[in-house]
SEFIZA-3560 file (N, C-alpha, C; in Angstrom, 3 decimals):
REM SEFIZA-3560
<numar><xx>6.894</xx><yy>8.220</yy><zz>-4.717</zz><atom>N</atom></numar>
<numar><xx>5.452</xx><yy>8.229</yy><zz>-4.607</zz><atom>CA</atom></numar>
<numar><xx>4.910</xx><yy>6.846</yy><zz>-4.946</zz><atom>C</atom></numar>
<numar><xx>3.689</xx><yy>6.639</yy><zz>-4.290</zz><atom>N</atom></numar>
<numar><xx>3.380</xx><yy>5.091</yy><zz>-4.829</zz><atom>CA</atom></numar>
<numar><xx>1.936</xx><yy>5.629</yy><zz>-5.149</zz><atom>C</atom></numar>
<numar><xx>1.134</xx><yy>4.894</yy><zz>-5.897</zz><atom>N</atom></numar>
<numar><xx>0.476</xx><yy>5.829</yy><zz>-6.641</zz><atom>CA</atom></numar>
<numar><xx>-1.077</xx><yy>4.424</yy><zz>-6.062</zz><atom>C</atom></numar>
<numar><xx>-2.055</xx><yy>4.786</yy><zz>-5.462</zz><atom>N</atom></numar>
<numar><xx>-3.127</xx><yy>3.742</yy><zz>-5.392</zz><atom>CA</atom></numar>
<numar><xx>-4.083</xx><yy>3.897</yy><zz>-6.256</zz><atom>C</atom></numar>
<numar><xx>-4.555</xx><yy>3.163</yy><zz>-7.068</zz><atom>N</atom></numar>
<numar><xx>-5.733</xx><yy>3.884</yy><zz>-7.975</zz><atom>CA</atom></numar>
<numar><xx>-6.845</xx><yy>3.472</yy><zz>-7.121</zz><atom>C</atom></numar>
<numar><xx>-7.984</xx><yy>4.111</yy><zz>-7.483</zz><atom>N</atom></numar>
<numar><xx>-9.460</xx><yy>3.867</yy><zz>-6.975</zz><atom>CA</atom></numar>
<numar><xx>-9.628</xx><yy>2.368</yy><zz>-7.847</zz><atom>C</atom></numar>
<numar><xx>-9.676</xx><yy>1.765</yy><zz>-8.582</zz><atom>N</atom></numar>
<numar><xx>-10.500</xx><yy>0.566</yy><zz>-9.130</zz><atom>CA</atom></numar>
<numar><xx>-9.579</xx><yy>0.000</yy><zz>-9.825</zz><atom>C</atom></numar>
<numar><xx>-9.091</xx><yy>-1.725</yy><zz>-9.422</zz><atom>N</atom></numar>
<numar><xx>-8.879</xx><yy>-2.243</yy><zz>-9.820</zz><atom>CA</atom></numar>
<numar><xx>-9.285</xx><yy>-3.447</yy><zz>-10.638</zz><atom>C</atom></numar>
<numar><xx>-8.890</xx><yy>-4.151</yy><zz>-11.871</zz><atom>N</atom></numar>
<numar><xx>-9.794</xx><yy>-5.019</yy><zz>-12.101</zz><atom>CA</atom></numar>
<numar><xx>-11.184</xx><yy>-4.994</yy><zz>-12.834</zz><atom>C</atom></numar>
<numar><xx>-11.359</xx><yy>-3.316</yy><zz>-12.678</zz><atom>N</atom></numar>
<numar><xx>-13.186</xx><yy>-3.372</yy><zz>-12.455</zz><atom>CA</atom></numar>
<numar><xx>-13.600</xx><yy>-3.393</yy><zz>-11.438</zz><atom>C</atom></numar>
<numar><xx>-12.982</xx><yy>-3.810</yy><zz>-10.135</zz><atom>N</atom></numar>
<numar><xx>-13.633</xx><yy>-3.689</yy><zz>-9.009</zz><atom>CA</atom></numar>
<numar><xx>-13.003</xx><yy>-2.224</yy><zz>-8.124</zz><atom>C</atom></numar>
<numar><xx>-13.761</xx><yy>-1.639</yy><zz>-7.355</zz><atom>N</atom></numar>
<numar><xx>-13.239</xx><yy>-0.372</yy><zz>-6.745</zz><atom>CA</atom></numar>
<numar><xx>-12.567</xx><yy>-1.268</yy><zz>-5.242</zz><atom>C</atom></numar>
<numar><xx>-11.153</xx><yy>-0.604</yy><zz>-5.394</zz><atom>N</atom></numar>
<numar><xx>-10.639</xx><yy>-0.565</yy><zz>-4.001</zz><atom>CA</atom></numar>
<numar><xx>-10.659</xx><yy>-0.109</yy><zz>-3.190</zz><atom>C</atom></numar>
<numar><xx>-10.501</xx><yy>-0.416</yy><zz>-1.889</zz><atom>N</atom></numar>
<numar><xx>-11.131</xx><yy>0.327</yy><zz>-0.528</zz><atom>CA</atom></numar>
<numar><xx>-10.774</xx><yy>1.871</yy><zz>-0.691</zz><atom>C</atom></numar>
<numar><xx>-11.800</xx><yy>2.454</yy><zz>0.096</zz><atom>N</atom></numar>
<numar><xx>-11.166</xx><yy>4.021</yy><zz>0.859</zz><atom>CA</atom></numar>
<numar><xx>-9.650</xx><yy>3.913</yy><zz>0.836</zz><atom>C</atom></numar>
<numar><xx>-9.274</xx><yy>2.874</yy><zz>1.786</zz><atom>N</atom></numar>
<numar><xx>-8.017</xx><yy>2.962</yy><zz>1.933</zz><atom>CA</atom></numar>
<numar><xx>-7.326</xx><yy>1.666</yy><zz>1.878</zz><atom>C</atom></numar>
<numar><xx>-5.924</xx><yy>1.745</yy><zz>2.191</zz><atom>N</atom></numar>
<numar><xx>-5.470</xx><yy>0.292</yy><zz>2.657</zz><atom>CA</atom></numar>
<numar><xx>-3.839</xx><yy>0.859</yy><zz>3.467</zz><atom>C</atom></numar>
<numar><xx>-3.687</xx><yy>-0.248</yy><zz>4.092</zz><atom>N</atom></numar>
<numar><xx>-2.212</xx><yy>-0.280</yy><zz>5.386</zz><atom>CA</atom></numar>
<numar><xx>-1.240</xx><yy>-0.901</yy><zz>4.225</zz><atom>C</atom></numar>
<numar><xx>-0.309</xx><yy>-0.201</yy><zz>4.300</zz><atom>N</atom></numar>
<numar><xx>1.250</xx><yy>-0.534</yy><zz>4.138</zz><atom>CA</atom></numar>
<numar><xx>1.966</xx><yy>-0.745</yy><zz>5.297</zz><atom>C</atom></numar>
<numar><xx>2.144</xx><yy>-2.224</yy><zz>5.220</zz><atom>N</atom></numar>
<numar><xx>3.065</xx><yy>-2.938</yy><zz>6.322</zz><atom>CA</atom></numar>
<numar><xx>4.081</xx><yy>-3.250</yy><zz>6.389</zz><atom>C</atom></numar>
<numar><xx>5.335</xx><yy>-3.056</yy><zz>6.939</zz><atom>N</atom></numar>
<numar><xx>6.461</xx><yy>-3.866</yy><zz>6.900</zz><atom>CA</atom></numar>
<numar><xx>6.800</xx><yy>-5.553</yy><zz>6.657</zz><atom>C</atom></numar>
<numar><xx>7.954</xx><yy>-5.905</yy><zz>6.862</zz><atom>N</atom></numar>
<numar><xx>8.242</xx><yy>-7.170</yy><zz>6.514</zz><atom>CA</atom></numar>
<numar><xx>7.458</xx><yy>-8.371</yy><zz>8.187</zz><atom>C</atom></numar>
<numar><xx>7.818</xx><yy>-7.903</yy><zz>9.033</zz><atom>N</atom></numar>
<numar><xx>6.976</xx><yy>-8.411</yy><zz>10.127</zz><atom>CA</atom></numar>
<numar><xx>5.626</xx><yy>-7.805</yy><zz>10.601</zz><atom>C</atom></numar>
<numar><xx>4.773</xx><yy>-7.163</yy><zz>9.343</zz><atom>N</atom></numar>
<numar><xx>3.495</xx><yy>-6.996</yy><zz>9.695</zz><atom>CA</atom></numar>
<numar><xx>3.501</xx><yy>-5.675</yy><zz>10.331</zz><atom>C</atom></numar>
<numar><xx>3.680</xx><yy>-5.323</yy><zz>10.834</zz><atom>N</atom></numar>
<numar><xx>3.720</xx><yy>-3.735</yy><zz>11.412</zz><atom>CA</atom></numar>
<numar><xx>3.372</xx><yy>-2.630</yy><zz>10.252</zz><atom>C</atom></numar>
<numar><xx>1.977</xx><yy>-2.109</yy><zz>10.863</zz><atom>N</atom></numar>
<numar><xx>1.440</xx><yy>-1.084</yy><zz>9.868</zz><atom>CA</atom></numar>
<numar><xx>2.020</xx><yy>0.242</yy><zz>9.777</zz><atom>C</atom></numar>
<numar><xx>3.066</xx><yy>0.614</yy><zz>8.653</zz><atom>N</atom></numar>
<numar><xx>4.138</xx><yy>1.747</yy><zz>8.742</zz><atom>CA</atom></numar>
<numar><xx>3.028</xx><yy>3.158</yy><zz>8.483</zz><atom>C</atom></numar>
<numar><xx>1.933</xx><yy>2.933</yy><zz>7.506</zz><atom>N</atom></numar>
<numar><xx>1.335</xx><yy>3.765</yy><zz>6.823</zz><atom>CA</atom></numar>
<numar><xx>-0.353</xx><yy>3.624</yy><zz>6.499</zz><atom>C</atom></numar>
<numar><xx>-0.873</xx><yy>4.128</yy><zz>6.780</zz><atom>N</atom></numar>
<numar><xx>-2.118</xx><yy>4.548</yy><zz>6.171</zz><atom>CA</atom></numar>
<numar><xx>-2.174</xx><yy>5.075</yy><zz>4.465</zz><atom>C</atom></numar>
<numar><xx>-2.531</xx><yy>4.301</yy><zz>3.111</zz><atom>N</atom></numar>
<numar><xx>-2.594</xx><yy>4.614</yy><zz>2.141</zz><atom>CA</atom></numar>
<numar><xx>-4.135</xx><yy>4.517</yy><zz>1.794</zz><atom>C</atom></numar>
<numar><xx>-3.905</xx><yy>5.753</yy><zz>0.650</zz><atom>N</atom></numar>
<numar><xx>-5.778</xx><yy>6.329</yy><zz>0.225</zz><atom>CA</atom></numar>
<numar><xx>-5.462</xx><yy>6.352</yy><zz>-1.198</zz><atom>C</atom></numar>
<numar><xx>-6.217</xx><yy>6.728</yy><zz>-1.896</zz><atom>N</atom></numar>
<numar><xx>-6.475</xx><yy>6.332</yy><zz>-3.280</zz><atom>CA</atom></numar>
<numar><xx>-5.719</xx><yy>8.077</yy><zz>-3.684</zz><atom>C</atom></numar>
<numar><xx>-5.038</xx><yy>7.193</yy><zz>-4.864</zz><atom>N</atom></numar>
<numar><xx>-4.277</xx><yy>9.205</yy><zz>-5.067</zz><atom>CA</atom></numar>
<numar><xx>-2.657</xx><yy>8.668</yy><zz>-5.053</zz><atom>C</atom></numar>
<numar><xx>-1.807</xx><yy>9.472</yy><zz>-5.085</zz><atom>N</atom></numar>
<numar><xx>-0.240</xx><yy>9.737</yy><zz>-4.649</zz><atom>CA</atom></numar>
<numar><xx>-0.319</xx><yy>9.376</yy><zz>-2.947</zz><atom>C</atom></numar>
<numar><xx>0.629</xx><yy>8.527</yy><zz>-2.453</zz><atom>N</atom></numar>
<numar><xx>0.697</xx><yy>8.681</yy><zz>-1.034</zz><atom>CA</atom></numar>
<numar><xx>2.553</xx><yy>8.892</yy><zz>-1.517</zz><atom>C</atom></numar>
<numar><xx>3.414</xx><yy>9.646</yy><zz>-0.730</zz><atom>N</atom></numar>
<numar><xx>4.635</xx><yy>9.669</yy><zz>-0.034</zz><atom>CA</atom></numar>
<numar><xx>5.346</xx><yy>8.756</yy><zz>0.577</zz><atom>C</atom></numar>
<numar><xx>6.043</xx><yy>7.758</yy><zz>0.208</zz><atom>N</atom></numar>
<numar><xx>6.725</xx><yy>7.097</yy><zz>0.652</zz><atom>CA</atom></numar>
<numar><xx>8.008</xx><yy>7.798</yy><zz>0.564</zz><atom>C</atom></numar>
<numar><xx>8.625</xx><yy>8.253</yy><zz>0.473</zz><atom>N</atom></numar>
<numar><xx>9.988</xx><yy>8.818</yy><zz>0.304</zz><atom>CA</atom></numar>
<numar><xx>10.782</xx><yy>8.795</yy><zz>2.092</zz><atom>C</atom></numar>
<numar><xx>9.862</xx><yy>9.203</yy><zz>2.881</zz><atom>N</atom></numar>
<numar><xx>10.412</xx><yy>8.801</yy><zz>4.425</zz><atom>CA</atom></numar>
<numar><xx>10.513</xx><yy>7.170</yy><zz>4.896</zz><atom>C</atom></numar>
<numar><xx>10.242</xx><yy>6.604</yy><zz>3.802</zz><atom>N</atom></numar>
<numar><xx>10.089</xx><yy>5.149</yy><zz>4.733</zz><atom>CA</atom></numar>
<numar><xx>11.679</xx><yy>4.218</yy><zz>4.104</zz><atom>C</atom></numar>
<numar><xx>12.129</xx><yy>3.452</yy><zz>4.809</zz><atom>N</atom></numar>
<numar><xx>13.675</xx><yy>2.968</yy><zz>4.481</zz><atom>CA</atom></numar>
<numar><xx>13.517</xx><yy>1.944</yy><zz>3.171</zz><atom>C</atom></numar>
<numar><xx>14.611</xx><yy>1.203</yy><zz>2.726</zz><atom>N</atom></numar>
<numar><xx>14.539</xx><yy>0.546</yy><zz>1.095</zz><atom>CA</atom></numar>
<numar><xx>13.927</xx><yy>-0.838</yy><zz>1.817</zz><atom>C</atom></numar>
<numar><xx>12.937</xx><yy>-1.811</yy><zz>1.391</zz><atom>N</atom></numar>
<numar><xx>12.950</xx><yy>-3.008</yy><zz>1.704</zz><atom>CA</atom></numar>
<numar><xx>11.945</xx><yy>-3.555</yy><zz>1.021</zz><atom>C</atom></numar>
<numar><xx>11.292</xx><yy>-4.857</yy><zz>1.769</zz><atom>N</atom></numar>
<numar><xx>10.122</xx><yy>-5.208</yy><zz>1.086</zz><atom>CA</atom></numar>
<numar><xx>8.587</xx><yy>-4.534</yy><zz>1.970</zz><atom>C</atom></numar>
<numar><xx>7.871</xx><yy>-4.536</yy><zz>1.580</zz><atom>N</atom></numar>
<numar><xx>6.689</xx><yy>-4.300</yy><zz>2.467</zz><atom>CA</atom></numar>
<numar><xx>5.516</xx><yy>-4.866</yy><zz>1.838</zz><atom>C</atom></numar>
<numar><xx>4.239</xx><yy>-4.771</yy><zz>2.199</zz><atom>N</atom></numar>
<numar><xx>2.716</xx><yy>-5.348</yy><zz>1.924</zz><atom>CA</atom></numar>
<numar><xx>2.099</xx><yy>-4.414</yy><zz>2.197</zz><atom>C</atom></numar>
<numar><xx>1.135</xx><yy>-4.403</yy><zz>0.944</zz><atom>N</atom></numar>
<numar><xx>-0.405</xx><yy>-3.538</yy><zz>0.794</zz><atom>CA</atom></numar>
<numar><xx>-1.331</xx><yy>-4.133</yy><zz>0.783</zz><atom>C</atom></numar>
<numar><xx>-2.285</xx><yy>-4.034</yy><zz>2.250</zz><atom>N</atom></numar>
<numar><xx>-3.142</xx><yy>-4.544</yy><zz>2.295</zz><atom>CA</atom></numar>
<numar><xx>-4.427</xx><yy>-4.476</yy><zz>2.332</zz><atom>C</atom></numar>
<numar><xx>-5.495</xx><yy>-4.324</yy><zz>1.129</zz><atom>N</atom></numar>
<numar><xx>-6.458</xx><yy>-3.675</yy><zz>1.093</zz><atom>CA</atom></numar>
<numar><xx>-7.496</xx><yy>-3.954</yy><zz>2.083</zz><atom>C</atom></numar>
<numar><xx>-7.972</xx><yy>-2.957</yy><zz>3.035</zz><atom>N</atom></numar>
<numar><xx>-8.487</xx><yy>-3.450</yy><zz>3.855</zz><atom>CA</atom></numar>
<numar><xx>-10.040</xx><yy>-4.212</yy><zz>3.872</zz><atom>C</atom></numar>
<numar><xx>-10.730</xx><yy>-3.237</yy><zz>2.476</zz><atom>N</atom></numar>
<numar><xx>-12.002</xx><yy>-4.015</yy><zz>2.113</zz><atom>CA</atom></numar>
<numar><xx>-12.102</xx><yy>-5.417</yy><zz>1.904</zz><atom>C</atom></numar>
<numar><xx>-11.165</xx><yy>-5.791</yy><zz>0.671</zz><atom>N</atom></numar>
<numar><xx>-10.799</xx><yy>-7.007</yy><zz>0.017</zz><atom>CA</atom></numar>
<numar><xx>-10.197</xx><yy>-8.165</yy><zz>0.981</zz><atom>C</atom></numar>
<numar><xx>-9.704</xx><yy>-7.509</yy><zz>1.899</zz><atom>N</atom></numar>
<numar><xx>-8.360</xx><yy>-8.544</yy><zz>2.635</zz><atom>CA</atom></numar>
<numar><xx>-7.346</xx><yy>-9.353</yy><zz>1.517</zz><atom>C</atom></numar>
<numar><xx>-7.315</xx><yy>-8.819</yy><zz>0.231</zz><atom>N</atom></numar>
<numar><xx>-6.202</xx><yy>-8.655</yy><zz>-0.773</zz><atom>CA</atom></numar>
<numar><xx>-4.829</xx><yy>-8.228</yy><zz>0.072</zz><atom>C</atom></numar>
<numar><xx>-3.912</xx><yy>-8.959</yy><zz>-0.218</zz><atom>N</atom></numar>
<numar><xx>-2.078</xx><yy>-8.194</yy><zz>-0.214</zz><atom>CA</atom></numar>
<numar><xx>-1.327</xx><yy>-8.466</yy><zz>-1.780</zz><atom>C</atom></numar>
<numar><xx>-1.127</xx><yy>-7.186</yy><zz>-1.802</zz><atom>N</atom></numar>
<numar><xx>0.375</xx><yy>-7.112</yy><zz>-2.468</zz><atom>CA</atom></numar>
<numar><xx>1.821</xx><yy>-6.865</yy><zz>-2.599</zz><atom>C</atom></numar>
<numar><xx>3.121</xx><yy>-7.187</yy><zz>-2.433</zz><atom>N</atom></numar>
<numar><xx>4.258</xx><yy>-6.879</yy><zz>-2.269</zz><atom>CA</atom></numar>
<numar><xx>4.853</xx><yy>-5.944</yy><zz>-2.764</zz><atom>C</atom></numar>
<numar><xx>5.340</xx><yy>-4.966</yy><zz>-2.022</zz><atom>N</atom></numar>
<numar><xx>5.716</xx><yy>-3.503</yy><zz>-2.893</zz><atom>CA</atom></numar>
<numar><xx>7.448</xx><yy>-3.939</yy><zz>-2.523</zz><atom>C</atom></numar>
<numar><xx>8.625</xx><yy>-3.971</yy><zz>-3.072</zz><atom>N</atom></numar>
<numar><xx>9.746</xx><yy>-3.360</yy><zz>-3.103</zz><atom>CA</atom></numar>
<numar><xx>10.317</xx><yy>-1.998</yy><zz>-3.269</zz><atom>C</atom></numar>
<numar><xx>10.741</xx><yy>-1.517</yy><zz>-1.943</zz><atom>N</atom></numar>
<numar><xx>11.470</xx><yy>0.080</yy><zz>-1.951</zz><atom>CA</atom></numar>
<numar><xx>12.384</xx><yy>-0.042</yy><zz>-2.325</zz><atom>C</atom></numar>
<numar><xx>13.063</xx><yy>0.769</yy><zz>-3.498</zz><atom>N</atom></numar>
<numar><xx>14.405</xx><yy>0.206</yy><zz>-3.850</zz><atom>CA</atom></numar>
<numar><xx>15.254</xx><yy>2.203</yy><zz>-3.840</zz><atom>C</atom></numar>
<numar><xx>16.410</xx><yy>2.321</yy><zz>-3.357</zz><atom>N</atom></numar>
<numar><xx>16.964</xx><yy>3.514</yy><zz>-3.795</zz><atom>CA</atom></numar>
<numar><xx>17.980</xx><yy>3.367</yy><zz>-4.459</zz><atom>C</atom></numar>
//
């Protein structure tokens, strides 16, 4: 599970944001709450808040 909170910082993060692969390709739609990653393979990927135009690097590791 990867877990998005509503407010970071103090500042509230978008509705939502895209989880992308290593060449940019949007694997997922993530919302504030628990999202399911458990179907997606081990690697690196990016969260990219779509309000902010913020990224962060998530590592899948099994």
């Amino acid at each position: 599970m990867l877990f998005l909170p509503e407010a970071v910082g103090g500042e509230r993060s978008a509705a939502s944001a895209m989880l992308l692969d290593i060449t940019g390709r949007k694997v997922m739609e993530l919302h504030a709450g628990a999202n399911d990653i458990r179907h997606l393979a081990p690697g690196v990927y990016f969260i990219r808040n779509e309000a902010t135009a913020k990224s962060a690097k998530v590592v899948i590791q099994r």
